[in-house]
N, CA, C and O atoms as a GROMACS GRO file, in nm:
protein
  348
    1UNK      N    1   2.129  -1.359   6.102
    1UNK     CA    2   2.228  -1.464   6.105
    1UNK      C    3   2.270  -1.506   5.963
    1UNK      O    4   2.388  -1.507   5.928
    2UNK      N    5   2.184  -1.535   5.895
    2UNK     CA    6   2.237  -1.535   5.737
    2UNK      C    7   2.249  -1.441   5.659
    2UNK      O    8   2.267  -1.472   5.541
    3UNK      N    9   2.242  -1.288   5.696
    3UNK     CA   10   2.311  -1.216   5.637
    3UNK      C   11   2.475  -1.226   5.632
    3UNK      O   12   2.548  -1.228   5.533
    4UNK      N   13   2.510  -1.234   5.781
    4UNK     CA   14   2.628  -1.239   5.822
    4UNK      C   15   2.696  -1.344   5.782
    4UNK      O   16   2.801  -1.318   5.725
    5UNK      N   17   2.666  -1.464   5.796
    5UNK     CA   18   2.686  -1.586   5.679
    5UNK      C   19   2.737  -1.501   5.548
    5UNK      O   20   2.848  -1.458   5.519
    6UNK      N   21   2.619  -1.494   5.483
    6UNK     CA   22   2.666  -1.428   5.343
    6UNK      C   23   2.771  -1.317   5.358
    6UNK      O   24   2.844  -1.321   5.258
    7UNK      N   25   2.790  -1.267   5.401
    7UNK     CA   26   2.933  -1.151   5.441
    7UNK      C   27   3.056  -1.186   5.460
    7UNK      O   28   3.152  -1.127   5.411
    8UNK      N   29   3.063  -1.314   5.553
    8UNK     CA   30   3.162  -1.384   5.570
    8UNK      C   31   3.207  -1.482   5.442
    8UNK      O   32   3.316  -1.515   5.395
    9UNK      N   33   3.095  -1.507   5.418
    9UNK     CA   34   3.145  -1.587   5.240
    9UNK      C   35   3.204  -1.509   5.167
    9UNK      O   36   3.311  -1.547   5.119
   10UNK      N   37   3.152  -1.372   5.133
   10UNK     CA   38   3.168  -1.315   5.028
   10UNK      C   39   3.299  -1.276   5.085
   10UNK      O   40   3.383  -1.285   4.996
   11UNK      N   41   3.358  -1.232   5.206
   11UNK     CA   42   3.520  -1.238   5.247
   11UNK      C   43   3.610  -1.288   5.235
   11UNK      O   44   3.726  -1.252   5.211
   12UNK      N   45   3.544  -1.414   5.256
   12UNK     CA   46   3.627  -1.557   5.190
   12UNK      C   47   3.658  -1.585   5.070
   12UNK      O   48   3.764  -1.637   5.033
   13UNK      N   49   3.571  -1.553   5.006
   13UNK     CA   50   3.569  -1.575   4.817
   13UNK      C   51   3.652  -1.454   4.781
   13UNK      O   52   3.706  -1.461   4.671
   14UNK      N   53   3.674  -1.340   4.853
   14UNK     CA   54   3.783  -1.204   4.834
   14UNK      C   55   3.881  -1.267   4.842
   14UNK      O   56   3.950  -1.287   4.742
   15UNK      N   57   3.917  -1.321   4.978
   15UNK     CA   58   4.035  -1.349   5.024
   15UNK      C   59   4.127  -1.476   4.894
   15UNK      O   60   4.225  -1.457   4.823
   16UNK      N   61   4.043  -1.590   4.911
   16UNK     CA   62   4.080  -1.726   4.855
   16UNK      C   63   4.050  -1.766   4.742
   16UNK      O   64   4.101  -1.868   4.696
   17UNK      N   65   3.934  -1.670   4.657
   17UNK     CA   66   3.856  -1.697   4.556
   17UNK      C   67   3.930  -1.716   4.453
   17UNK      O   68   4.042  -1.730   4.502
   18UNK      N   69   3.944  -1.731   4.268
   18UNK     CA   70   4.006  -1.704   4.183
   18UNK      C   71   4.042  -1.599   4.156
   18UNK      O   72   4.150  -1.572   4.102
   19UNK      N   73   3.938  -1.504   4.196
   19UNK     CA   74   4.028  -1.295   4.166
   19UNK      C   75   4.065  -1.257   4.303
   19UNK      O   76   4.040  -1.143   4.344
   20UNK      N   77   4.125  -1.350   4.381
   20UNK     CA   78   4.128  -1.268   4.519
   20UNK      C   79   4.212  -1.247   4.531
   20UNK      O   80   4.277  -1.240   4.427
   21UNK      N   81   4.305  -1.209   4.693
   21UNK     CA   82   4.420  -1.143   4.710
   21UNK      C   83   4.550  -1.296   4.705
   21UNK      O   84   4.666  -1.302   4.666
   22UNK      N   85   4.469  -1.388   4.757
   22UNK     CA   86   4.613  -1.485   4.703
   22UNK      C   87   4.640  -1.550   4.525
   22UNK      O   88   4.719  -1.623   4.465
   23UNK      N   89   4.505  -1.463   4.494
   23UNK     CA   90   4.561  -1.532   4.328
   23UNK      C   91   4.596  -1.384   4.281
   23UNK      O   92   4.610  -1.374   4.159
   24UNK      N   93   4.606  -1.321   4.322
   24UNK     CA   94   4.656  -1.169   4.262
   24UNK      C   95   4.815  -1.187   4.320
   24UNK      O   96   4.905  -1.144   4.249
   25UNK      N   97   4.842  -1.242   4.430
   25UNK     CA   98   5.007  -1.239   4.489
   25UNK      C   99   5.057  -1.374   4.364
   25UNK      O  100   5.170  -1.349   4.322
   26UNK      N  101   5.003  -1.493   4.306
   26UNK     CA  102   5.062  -1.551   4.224
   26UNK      C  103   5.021  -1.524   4.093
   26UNK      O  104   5.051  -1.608   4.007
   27UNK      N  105   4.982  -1.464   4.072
   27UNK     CA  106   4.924  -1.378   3.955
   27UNK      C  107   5.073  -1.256   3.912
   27UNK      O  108   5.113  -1.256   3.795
   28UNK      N  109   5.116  -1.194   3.978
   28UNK     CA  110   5.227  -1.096   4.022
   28UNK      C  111   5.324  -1.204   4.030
   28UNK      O  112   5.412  -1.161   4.104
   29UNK      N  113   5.346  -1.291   4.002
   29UNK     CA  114   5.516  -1.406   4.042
   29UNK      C  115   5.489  -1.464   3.897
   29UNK      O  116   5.578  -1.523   3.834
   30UNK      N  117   5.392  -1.449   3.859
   30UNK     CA  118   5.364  -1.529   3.728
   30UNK      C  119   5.428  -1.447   3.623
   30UNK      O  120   5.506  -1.481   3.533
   31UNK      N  121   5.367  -1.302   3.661
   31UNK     CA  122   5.407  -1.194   3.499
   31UNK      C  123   5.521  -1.192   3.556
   31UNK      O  124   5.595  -1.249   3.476
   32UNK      N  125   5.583  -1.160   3.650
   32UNK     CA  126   5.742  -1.167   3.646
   32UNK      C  127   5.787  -1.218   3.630
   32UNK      O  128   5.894  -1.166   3.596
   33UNK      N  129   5.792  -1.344   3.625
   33UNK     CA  130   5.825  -1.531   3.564
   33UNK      C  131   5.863  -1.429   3.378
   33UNK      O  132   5.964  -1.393   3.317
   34UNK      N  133   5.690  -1.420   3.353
   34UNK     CA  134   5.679  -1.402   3.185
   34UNK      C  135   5.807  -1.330   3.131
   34UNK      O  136   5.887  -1.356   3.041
   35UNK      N  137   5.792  -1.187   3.257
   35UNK     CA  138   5.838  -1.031   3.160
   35UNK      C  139   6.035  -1.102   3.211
   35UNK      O  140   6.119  -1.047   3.139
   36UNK      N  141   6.084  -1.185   3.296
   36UNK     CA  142   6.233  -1.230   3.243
   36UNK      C  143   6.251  -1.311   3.114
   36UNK      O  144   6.353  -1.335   3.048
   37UNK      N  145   6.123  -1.346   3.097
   37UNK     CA  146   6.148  -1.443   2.994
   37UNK      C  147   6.152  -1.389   2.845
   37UNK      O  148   6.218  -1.416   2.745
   38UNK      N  149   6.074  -1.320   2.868
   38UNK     CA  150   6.054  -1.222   2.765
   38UNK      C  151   6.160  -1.110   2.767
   38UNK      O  152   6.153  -1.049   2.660
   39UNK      N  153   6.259  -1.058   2.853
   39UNK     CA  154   6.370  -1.000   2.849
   39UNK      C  155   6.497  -1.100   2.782
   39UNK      O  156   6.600  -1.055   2.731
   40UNK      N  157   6.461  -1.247   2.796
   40UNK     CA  158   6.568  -1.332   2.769
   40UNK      C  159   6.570  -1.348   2.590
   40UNK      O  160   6.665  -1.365   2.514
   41UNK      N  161   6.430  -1.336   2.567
   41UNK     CA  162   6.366  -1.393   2.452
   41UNK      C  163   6.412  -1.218   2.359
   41UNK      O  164   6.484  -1.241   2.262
   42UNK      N  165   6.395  -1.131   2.370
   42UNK     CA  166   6.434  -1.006   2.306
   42UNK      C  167   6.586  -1.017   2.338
   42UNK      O  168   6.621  -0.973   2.228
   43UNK      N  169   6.663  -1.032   2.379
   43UNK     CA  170   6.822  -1.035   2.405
   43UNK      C  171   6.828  -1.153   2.230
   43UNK      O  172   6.873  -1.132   2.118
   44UNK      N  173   6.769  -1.253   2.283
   44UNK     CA  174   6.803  -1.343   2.204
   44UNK      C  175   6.803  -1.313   2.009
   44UNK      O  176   6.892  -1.304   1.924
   45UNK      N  177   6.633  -1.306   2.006
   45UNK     CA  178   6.586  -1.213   1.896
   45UNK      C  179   6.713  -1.098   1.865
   45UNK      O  180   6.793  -1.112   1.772
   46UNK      N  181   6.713  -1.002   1.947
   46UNK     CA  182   6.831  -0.920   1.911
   46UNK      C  183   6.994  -1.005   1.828
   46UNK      O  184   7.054  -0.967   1.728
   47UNK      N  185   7.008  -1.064   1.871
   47UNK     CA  186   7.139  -1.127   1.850
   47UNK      C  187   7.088  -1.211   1.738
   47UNK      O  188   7.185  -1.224   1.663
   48UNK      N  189   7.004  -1.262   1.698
   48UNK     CA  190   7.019  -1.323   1.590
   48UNK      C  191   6.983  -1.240   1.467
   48UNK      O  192   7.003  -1.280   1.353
   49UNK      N  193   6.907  -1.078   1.507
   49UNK     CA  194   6.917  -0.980   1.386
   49UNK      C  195   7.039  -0.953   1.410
   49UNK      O  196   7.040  -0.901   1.299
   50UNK      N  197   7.124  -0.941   1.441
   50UNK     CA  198   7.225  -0.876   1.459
   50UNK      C  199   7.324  -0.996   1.351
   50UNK      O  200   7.401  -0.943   1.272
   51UNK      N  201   7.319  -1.147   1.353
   51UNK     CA  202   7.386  -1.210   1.329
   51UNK      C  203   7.331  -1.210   1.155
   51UNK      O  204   7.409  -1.230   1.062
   52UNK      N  205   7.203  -1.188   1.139
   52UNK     CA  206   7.156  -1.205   0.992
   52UNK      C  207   7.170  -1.092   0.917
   52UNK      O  208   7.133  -1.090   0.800
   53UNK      N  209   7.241  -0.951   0.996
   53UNK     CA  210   7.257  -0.812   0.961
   53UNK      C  211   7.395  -0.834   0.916
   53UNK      O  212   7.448  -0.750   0.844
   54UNK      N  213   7.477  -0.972   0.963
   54UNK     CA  214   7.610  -0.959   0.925
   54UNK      C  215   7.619  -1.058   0.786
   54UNK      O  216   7.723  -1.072   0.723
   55UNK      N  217   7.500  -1.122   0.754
   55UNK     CA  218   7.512  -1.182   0.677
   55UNK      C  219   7.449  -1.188   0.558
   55UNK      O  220   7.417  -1.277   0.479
   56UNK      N  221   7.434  -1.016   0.569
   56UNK     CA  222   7.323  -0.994   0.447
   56UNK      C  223   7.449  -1.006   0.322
   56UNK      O  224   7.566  -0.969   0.311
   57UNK      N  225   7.353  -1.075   0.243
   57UNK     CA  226   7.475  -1.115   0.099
   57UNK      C  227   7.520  -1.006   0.035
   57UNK      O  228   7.585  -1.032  -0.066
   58UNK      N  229   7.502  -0.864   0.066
   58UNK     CA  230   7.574  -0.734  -0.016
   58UNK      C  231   7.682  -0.720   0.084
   58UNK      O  232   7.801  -0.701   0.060
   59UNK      N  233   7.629  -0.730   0.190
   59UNK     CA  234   7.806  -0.706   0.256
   59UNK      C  235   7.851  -0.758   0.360
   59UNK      O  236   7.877  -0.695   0.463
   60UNK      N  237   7.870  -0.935   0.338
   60UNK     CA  238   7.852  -0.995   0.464
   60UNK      C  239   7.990  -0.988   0.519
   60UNK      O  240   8.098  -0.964   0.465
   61UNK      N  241   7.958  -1.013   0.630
   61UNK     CA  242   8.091  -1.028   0.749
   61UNK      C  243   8.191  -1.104   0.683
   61UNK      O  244   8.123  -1.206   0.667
   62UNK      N  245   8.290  -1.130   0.638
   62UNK     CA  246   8.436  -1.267   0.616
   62UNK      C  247   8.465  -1.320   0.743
   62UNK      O  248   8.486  -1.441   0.742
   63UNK      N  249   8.474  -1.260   0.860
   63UNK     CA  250   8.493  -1.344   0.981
   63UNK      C  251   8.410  -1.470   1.011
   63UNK      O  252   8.441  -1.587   1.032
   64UNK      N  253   8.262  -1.384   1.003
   64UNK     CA  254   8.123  -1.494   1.028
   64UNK      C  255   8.133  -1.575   0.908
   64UNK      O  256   8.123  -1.695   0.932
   65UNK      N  257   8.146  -1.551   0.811
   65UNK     CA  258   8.106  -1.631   0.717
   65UNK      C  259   8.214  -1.752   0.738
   65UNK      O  260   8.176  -1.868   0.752
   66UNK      N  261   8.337  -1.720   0.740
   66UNK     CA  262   8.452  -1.826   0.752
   66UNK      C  263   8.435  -1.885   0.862
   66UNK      O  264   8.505  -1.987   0.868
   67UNK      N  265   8.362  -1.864   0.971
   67UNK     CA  266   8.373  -1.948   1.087
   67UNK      C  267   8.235  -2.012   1.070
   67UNK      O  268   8.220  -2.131   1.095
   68UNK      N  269   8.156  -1.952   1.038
   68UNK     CA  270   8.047  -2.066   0.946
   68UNK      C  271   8.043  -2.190   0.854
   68UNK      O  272   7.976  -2.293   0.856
   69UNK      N  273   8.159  -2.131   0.756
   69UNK     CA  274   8.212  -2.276   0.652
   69UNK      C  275   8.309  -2.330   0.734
   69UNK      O  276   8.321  -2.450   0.709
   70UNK      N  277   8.397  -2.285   0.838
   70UNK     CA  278   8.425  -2.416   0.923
   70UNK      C  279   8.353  -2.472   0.988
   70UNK      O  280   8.367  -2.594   0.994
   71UNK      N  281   8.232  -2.398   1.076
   71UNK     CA  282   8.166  -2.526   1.160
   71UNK      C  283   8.082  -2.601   1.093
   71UNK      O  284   8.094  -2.719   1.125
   72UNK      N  285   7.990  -2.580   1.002
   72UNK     CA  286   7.910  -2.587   0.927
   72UNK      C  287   7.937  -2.715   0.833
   72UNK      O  288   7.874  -2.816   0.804
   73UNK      N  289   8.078  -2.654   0.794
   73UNK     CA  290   8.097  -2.758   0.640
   73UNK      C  291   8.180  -2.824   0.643
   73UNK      O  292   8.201  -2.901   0.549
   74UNK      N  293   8.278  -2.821   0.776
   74UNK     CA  294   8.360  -2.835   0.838
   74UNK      C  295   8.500  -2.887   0.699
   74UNK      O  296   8.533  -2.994   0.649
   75UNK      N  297   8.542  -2.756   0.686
   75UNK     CA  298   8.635  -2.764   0.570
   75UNK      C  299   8.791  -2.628   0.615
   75UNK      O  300   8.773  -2.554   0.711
   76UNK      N  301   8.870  -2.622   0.568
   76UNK     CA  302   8.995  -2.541   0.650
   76UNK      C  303   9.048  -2.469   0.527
   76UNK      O  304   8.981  -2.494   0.427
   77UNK      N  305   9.132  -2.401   0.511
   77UNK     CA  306   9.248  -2.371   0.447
   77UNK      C  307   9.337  -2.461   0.420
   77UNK      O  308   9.349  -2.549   0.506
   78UNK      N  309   9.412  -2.469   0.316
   78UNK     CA  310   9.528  -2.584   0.324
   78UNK      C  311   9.615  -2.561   0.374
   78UNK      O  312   9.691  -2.656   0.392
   79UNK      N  313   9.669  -2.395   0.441
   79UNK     CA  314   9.770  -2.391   0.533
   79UNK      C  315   9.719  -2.369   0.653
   79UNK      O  316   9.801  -2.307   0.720
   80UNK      N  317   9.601  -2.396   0.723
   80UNK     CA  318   9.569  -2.388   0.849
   80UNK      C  319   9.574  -2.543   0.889
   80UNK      O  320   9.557  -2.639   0.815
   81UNK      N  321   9.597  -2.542   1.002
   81UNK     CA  322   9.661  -2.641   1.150
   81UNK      C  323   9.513  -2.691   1.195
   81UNK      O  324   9.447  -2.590   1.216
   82UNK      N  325   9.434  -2.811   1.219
   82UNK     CA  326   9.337  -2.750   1.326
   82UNK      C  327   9.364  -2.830   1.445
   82UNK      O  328   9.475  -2.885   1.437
   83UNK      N  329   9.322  -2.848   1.517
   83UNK     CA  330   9.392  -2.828   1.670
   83UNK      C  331   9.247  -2.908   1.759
   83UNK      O  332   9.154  -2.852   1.818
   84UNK      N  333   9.272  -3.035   1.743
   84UNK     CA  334   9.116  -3.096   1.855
   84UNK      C  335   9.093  -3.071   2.016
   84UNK      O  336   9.152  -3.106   2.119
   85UNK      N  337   9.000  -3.010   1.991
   85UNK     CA  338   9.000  -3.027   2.179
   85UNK      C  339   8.890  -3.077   2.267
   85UNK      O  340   8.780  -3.070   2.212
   86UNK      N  341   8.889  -3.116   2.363
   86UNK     CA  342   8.828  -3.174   2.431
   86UNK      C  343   8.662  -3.103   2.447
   86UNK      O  344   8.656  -2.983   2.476
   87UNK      N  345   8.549  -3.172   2.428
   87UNK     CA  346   8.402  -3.080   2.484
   87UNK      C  347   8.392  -3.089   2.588
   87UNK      O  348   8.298  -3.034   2.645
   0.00000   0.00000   0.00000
């Protein structure tokens, strides 16, 4: 009788335990949680080498850079218009 006891525990502690089959099913929702985030987080990373590749001082972008000293320093051309709009 208390073998079987102990058998049935040790089933239970499979089933419900901390390494068992329902912490292995949220265990599996968890790293997939991580590995989008971590797809979001390398997109991101990417784009900001990409943005500091345009701004290396031997041959930076004139587009980026000028739309930088406008938002940035917020300063214009003397023949440019600027134009307010709503956020």
């Amino acid at each position: 009788m208390a073998a079987a006891l102990g058998v049935i525990m040790l089933a239970a502690a499979a089933l419900v335990g901390p390494t068992g089959v329902s912490a292995w099913a949220e265990s599996s929702q968890k790293l997939e949680h991580r590995q989008d985030e971590l797809t979001k987080l390398r997109a991101e990373r990417d784009r900001i080498a990409n943005r500091v590749e345009l701004l290396d001082p031997e041959n930076a972008d004139p587009d980026l850079v000028g739309e930088l000293l406008r938002s940035n320093l917020n300063v214009a051309h003397p023949d440019e218009v600027v134009v307010p709009r709503d956020k």
